[in-house]
C-alpha positions as CSV (number, residue, x, y, z in Angstrom):
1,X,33.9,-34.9,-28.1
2,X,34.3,-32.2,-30.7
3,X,31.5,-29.0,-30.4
4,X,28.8,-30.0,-32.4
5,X,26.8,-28.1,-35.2
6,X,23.2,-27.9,-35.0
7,X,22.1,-27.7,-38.7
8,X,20.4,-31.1,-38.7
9,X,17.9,-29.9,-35.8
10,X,17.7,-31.4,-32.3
11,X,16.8,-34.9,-32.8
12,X,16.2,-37.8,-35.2
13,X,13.5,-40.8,-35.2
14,X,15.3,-43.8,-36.6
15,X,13.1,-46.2,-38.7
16,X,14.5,-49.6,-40.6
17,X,14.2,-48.9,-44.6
18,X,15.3,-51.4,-47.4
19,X,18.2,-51.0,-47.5
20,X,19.3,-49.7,-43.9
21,X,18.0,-46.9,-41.3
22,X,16.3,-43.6,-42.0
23,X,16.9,-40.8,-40.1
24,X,13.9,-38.6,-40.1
25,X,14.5,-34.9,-38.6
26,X,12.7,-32.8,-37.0
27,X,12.6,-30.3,-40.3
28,X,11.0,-33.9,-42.0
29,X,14.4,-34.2,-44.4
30,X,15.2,-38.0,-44.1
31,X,18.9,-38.9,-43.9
32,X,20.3,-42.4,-44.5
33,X,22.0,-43.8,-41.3
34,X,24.8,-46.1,-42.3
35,X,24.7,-48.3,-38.9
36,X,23.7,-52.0,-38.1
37,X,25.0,-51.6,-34.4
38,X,24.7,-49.6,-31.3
39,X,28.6,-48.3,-31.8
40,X,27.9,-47.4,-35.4
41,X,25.0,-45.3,-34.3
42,X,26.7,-43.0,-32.0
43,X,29.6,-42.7,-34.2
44,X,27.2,-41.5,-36.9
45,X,25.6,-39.3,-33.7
46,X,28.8,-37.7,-33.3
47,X,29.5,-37.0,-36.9
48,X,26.1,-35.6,-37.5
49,X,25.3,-31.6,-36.8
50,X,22.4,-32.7,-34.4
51,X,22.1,-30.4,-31.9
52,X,20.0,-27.5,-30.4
53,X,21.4,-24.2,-29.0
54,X,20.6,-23.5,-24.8
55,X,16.9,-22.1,-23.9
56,X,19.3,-19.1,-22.7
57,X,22.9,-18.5,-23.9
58,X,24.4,-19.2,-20.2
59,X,23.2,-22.7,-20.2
60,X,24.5,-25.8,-21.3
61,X,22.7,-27.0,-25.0
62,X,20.6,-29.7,-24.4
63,X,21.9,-33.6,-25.7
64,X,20.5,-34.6,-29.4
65,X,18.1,-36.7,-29.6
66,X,18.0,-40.6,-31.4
67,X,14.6,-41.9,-31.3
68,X,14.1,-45.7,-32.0
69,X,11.3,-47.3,-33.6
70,X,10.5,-50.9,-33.3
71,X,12.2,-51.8,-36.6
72,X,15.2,-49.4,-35.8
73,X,15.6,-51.4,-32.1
74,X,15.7,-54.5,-34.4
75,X,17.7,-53.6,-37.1
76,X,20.2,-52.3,-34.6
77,X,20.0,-55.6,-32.2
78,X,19.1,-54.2,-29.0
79,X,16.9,-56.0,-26.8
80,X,12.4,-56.0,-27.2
81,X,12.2,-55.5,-24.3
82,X,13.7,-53.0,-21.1
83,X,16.1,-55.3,-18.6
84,X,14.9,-55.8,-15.5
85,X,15.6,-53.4,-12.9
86,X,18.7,-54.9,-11.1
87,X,19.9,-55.1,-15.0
88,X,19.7,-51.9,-15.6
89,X,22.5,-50.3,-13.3
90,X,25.6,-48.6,-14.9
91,X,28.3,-51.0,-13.4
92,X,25.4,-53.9,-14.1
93,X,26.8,-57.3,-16.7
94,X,24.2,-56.9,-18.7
95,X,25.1,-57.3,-22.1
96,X,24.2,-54.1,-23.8
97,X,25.8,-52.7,-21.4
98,X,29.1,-54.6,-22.0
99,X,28.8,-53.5,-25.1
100,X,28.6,-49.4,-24.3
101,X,31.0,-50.4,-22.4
102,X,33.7,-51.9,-25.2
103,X,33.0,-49.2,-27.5
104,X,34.4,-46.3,-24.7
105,X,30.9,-44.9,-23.3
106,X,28.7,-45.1,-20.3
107,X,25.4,-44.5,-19.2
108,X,24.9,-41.9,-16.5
109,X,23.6,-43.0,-13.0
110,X,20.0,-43.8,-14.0
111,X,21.5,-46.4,-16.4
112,X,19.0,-48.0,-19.0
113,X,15.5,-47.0,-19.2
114,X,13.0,-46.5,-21.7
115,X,15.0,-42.8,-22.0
116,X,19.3,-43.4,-21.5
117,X,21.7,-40.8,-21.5
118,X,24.9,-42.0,-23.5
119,X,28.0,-39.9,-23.0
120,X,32.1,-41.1,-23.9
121,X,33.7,-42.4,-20.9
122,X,36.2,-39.5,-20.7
123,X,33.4,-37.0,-21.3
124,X,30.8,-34.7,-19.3
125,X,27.9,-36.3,-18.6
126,X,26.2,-32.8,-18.9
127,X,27.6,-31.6,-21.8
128,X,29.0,-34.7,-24.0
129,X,25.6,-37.0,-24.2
130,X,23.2,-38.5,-26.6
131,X,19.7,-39.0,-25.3
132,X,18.2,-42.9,-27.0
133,X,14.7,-43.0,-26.7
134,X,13.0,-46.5,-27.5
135,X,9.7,-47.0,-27.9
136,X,9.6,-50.4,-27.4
137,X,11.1,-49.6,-24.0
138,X,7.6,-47.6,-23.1
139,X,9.1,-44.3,-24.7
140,X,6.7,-41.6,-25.9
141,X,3.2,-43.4,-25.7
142,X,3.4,-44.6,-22.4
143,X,4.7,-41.8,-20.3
144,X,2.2,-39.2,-20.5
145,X,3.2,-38.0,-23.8
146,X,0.2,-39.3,-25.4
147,X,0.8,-39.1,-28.8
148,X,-1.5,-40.9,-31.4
149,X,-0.7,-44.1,-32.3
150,X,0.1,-44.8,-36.3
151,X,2.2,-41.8,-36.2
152,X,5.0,-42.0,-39.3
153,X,8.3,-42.0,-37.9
154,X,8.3,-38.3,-40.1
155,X,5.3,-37.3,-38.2
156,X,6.8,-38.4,-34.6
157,X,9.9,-35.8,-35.4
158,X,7.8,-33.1,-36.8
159,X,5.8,-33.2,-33.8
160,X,8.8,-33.6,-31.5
161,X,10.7,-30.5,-32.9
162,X,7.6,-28.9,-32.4
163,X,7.7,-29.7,-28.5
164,X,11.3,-28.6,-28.9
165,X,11.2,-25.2,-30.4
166,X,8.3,-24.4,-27.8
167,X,10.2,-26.2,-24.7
168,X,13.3,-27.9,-24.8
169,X,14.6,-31.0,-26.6
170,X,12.9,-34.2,-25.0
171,X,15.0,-36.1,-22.2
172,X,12.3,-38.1,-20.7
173,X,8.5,-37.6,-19.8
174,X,7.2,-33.7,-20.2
175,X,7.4,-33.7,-16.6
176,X,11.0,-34.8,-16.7
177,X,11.4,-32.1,-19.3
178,X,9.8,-29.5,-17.5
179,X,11.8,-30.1,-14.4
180,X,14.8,-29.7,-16.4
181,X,13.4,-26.2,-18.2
182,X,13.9,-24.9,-14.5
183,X,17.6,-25.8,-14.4
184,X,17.6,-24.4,-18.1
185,X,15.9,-21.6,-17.5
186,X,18.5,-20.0,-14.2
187,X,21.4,-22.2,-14.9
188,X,24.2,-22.3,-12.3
189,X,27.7,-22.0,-13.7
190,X,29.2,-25.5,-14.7
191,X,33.2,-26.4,-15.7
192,X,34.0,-29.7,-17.1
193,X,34.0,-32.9,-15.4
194,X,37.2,-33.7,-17.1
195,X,38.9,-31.0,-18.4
196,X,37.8,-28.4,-16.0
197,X,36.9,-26.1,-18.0
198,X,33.9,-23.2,-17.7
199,X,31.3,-24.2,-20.3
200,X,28.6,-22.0,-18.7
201,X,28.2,-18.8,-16.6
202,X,25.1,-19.3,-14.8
203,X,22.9,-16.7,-13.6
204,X,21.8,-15.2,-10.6
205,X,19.0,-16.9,-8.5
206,X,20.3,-20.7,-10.1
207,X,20.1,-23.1,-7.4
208,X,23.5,-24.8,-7.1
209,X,23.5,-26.9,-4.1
210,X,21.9,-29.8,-3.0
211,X,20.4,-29.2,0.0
212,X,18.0,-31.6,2.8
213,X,14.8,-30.6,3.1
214,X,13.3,-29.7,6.7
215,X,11.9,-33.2,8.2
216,X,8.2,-31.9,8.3
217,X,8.7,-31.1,4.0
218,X,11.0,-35.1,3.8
219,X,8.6,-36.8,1.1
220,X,7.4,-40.3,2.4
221,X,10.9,-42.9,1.8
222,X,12.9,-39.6,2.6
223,X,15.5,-40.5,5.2
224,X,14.3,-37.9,7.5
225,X,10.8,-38.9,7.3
226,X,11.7,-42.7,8.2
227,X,10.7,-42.1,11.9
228,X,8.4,-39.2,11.6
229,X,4.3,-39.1,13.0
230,X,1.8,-38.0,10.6
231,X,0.8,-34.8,12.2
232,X,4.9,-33.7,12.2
233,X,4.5,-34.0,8.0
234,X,3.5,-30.8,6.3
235,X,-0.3,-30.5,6.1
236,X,-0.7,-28.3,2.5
237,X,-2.3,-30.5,0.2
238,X,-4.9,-29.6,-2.6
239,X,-8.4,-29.5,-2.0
240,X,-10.6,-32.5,-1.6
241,X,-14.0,-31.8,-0.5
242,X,-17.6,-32.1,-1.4
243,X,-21.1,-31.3,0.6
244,X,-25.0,-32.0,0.0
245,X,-26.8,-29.5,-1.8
246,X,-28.2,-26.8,0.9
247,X,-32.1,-26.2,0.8
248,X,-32.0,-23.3,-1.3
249,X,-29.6,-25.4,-3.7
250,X,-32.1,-28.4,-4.2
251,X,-34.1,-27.1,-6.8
252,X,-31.8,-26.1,-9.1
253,X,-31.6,-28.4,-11.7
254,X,-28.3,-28.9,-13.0
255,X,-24.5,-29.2,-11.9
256,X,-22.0,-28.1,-13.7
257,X,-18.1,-28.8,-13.7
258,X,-15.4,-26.1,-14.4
259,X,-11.8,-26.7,-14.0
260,X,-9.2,-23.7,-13.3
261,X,-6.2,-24.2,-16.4
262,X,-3.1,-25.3,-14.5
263,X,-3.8,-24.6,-11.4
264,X,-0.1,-25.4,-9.7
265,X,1.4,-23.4,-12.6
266,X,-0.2,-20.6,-12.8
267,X,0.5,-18.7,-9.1
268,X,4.2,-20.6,-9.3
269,X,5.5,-17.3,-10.7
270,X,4.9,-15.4,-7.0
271,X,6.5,-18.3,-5.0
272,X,10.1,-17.1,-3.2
273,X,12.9,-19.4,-3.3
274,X,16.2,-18.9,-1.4
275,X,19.4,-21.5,-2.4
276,X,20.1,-22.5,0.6
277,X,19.2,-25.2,3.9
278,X,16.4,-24.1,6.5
279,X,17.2,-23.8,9.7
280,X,15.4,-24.6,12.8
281,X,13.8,-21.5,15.1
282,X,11.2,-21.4,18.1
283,X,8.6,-18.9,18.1
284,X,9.7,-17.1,15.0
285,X,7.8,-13.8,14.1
286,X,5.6,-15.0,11.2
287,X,7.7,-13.3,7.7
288,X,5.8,-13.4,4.4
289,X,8.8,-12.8,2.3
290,X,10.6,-16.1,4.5
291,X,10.5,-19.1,2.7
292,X,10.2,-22.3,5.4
293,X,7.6,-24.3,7.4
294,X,5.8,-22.6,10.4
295,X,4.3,-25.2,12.7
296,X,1.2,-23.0,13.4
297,X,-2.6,-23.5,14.3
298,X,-4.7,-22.2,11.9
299,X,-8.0,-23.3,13.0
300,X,-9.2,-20.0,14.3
301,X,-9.2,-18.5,10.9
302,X,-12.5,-18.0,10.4
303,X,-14.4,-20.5,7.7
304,X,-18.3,-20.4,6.0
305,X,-19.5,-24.1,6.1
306,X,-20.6,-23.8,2.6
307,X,-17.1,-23.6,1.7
308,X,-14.0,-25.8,1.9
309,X,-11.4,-25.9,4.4
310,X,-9.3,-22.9,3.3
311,X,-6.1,-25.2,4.9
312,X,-5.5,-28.4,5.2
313,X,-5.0,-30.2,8.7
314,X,-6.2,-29.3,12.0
315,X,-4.8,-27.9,14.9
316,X,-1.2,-27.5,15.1
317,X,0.3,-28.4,12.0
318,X,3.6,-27.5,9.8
319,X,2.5,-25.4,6.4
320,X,4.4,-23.9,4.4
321,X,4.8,-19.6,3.8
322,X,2.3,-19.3,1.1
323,X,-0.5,-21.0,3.4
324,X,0.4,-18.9,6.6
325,X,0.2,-15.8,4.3
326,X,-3.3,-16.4,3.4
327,X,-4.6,-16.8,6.6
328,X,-2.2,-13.1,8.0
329,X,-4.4,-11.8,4.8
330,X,-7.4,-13.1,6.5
331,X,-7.3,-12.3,10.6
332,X,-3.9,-10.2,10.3
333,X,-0.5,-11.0,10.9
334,X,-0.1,-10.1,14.6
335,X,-2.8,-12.8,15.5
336,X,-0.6,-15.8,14.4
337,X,1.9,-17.4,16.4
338,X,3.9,-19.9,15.3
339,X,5.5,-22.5,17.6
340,X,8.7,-23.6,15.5
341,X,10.4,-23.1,12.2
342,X,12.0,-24.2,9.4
343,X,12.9,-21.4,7.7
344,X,15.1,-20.4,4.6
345,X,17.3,-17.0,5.4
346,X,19.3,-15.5,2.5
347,X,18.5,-13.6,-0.7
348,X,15.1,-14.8,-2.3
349,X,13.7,-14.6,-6.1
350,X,10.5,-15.8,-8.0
351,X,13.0,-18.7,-9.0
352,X,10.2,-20.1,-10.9
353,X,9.0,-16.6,-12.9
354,X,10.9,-17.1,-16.5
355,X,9.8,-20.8,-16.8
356,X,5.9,-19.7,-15.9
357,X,6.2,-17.3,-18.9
358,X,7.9,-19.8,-20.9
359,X,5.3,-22.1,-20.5
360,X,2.3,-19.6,-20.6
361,X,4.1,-18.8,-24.0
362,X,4.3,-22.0,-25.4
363,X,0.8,-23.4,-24.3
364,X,-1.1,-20.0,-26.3
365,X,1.2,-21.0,-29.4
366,X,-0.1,-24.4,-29.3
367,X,-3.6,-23.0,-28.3
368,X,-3.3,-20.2,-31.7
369,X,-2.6,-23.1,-34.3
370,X,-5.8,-24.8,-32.7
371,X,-8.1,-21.9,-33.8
372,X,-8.2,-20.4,-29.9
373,X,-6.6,-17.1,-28.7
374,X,-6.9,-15.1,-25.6
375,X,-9.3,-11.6,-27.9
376,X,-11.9,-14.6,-28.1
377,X,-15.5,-13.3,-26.8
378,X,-16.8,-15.9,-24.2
379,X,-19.2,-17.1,-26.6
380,X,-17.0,-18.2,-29.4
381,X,-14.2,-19.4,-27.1
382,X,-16.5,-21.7,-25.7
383,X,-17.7,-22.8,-28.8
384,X,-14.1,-23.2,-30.3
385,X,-13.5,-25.2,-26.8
386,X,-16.3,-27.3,-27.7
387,X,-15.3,-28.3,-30.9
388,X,-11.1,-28.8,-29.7
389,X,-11.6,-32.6,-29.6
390,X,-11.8,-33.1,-33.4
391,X,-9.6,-30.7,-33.7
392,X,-5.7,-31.8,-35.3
393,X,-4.3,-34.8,-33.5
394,X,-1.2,-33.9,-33.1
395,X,-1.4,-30.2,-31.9
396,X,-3.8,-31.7,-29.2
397,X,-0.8,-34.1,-28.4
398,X,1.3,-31.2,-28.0
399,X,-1.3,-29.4,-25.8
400,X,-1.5,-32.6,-23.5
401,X,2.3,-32.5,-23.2
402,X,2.3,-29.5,-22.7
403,X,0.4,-29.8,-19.4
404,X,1.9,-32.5,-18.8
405,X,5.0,-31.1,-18.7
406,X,4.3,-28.4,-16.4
407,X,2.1,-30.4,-13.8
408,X,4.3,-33.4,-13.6
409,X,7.1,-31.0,-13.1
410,X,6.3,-30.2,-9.4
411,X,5.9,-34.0,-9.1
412,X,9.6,-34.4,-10.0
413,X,10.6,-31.9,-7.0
414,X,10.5,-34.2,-4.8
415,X,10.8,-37.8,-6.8
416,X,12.2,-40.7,-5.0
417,X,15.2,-41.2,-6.9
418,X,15.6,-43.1,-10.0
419,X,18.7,-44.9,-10.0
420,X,19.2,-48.5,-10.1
421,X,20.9,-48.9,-6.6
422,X,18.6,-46.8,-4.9
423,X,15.0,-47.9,-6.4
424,X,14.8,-50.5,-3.9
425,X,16.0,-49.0,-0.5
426,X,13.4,-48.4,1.6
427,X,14.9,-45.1,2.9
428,X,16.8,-43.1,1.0
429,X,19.2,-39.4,1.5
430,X,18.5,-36.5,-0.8
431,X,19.0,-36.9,-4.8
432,X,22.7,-34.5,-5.0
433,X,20.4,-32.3,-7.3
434,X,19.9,-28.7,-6.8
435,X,16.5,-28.8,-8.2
436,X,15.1,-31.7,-6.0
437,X,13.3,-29.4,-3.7
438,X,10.3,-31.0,-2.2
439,X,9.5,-27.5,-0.1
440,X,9.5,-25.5,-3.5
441,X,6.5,-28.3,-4.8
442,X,4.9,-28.1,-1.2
443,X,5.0,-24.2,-1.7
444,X,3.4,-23.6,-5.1
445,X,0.8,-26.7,-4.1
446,X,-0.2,-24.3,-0.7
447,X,-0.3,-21.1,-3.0
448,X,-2.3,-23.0,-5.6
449,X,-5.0,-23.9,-3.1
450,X,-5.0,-20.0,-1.0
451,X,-5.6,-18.8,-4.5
452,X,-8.4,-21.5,-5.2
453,X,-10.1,-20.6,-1.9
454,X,-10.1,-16.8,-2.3
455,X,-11.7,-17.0,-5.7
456,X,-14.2,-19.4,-4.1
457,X,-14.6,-16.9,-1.5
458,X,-15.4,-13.8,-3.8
459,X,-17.9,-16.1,-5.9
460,X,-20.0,-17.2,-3.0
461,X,-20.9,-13.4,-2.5
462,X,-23.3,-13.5,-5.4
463,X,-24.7,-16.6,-3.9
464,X,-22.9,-19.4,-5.2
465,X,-21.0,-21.5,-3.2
466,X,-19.2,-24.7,-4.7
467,X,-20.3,-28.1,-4.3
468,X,-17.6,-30.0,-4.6
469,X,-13.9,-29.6,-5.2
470,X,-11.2,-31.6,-6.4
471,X,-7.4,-30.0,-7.0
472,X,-8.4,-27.7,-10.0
473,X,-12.0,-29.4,-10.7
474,X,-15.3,-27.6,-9.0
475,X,-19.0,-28.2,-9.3
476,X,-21.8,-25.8,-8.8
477,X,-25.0,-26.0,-8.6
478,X,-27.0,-24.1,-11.7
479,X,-30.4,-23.1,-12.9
480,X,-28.6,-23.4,-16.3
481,X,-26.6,-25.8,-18.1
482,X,-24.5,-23.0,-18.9
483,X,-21.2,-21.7,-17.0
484,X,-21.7,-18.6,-17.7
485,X,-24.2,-18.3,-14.8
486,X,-21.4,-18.8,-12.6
487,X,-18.9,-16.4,-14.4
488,X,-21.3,-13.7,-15.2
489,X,-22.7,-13.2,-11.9
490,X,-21.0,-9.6,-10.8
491,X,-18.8,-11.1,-7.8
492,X,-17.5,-13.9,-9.6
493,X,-13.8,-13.8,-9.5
494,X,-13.9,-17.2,-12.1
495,X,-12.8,-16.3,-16.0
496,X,-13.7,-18.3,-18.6
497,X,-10.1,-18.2,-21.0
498,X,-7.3,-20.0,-21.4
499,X,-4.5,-18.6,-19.5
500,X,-3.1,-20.1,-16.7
501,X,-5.6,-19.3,-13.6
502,X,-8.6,-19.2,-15.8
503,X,-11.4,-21.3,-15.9
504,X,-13.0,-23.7,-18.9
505,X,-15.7,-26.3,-19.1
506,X,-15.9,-29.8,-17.9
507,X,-19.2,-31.4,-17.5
508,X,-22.7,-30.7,-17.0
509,X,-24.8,-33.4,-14.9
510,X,-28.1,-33.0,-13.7
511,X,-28.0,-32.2,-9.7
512,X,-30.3,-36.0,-9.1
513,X,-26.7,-37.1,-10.5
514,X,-24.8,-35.0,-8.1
515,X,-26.7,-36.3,-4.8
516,X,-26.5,-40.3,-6.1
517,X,-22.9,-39.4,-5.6
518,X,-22.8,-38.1,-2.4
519,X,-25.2,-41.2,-1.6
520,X,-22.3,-43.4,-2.3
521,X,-19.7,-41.3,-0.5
522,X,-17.9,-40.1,-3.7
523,X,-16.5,-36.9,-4.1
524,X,-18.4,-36.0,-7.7
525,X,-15.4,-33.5,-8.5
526,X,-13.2,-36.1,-8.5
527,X,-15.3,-38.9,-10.5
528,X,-16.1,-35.8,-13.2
529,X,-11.9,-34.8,-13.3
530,X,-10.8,-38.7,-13.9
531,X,-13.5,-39.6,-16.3
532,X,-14.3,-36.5,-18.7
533,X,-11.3,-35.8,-21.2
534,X,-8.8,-32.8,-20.8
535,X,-7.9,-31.1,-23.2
């Protein structure tokens, strides 16, 4: 495939005119599409300037972009509806793939899906592909984009080259996309499937070999967690946790619900990542700066009952470097001993440091063309918070994908795999993908909650301890309806903002609410976080 230009922007949403299909770009020019077929559509894909340049210049440029509407999908006589699973492998009979096939190109590994990669069948995969994205194949509305509805198919593009410029052209789910920004972001060096030749440079700190994780970090369906006991899994999770109001507490009259803005993203920055297997060790000298699992007992770190768990499990239990660095912060690093290790040696580097700025970045752009910047005073940025759900529809879409691109991204660390032959098996080996690094999830998730806990900590000092707590979701109890008692008090290390880290509004209940909860064994963080909308 010849280089392409880029002129037309990164993508195009296909829609079925009068008299044939309209390409509507991201800068909202439409452009008539001469194709009534799946073969004349990617030969007008290849002789259009669609295209965007790398999110850095070592990196490979990202695939354009075809978008189908329902009446493009119909026009073009692809199927309703997405094959079934065993349909939609590569090497499948199915016939739309019979006819990729006939016309000289092939879907990558995945095969179909509601997103397919399309590349020539003497191409790159990684460098010669068109991304189809069919929305009658459950495309954009219903995988956590969560875009409005009616949108115009010029609307859809405008508001996907907006998620472009500020991220990266769409190749799936945001979480898909932001798992891919990391690979973008420190790209290893790559030469052509084909031809051989060196089409990027890479950068130091890219990860560029697959690698198993340690069998206490294996996800559940993992190979090497196919005969493993619970307690031999790693214990960091987030917080769950919730208590009955103390004495003292019971005749304050209100609760009320604040929720810490990306919570996994926004300590990611500090977490050290090494390319390279772990190895196994007995009685290793506890190393902050050592990425790896420490099977360690952390229940002699002391805790205050009005607070949660500061780590997960009991007793002796694998957690990951971030977790055993709390607690060396809290009794001192001589006093803990761990039994074994799975430890990563080599050079380490805030792998994740560029794409927490990039998406800090993009999140206050989005946030700015809302009416709500960082200089706010409390009281207006509360009241502009207030009034975000009438706010435009479609910068609110880009806010929720946004988040969801970079929460869903530590999801996709450590995925099962997606491919058609190996959706079904009920163990499976490691995805051969650098980036599938279920330790590197399992460390920001144990750094996420240490940070939780040590603001919880500081807070309590003036008095307030937390009532309940669910991931990045925490209930207090108040005098006020206002969260500003809990931020204002002068040990409170909560900050009402919109960065990553800081803290915004939920809910307010009255605390007769809060105990019915706890009457019926429910954790009232985590009713609040599932039934209050995010912004």
């Amino acid at each position: 495939m010849k280089a392409r230009g880029i002129s037309d922007g990164p993508l195009a949403v296909l829609d079925a005119g009068p008299s044939g299909l309209i390409a509507y770009l991201a800068d909202g020019r439409p452009r008539a599409c001469p194709a009534d077929d799946l073969h004349g559509l990617l030969a007008w894909a290849v002789n259009t300037p669609l295209g965007a340049a790398p999110v850095r210049r070592e990196a490979l440029p990202p695939a354009p972009l075809l978008v189908l509407t329902s009446t493009a999908r119909a026009r073009l006589a692809l199927p309703a509806d997405l094959p079934d699973t065993p349909a939609r492998h590569p090497r499948s009979n199915h016939p739309l793939l019979q006819q990729v096939r006939a016309i000289g190109w092939q879907t990558d590994a995945d095969g179909l899906g509601p997103w397919t990669r399309l590349h020539p069948s003497t191409g790159d995969p990684a460098c010669d592909s068109i991304r189809l994205a069919a929305t009658d194949w459950g495309a954009l509305h219903h995988d956590a984009w969560n875009l409005p509805e009616q949108l115009t198919p010029g609307e859809l593009a405008a508001t996907l080259g907006q998620y472009t410029a500020l991220v990266r052209t769409p190749l799936g789910p945001p979480g898909a996309c932001g798992h891919q920004l990391m690979r973008d972001l420190r790209p290893p060096a790559h030469r052509h499937a084909v031809t051989g030749a060196l089409l990027s440079v890479g950068v130091r700190g890219a990860l560029t070999m697959p690698v198993d994780p340690a069998p206490c970090e294996a996800p559940p369906g993992h190979q090497l967690a196919s005969h493993r006991s619970e307690r031999d899994a790693l214990a960091d999770t987030d917080i769950d946790w919730w208590r009955h109001p103390a004495p003292d507490e019971a005749d304050r009259a209100y609760v009320v619900c604040l929720a810490v803005n990306l919570l996994h993203l926004a300590g990611s920055n500090e977490i050290r990542v090494t390319d390279g297997p772990a190895h196994h060790v007995h009685h290793p000298p506890f190393d902050p700066k050592r990425p790896g699992s420490w099977l360690i007992d952390l229940s002699a770190v002391p805790s205050h009952p009005m607070l949660p768990p500061a780590f997960a499990g009991t007793g002796l239990a694998w957690h990951t470097t971030p977790a055993v660095a709390y607690a060396a912060l809290r009794v001192g690093a001589e006093q803990l001993k761990p039994v074994q290790g799975w430890l990563r040696s080599g050079p380490t580097g805030p792998y994740l440091a560029p794409w927490y700025d990039h998406l800090r970045l993009a999140r206050l752009a989005v946030l700015e063309r809302l009416g709500i910047n960082a200089t706010m005073e409390p009281p207006d940025l509360l009241a502009a918070l207030a009034d975000l759900p009438e706010a435009d529809s479609l910068q609110r879409a880009l806010l929720h994908a946004l988040h969801a691109t970079a929460q869903d991204a530590f999801t996709a660390l450590a995925q099962p795999p997606t491919q058609p032959d190996q959706a079904a098996l009920t163990t499976w080996p490691t995805p051969k993908e650098p980036t599938w690094r279920p330790d590197l999830r399992a460390a920001v998730i144990a750094n996420a909650r240490a940070n939780l806990h040590r603001k919880l900590a500081r807070t309590s000092r003036s008095g307030y301890f937390p009532l309940a707590v669910a991931g990045d979701h925490i209930v207090y109890a108040t005098r006020t309806p206002h969260l500003t008692e809990i931020t204002d008090t002068p040990c409170s290390d909560f900050r009402i903002g919109i960065s990553p880290g800081h803290v915004r509004p939920i809910a307010v209940r009255p605390l007769h609410w809060y105990t019915a909860r706890c009457a019926e064994g429910t954790n009232p963080a985590q009713l609040l976080k599932d039934t209050c909308p995010s912004w």
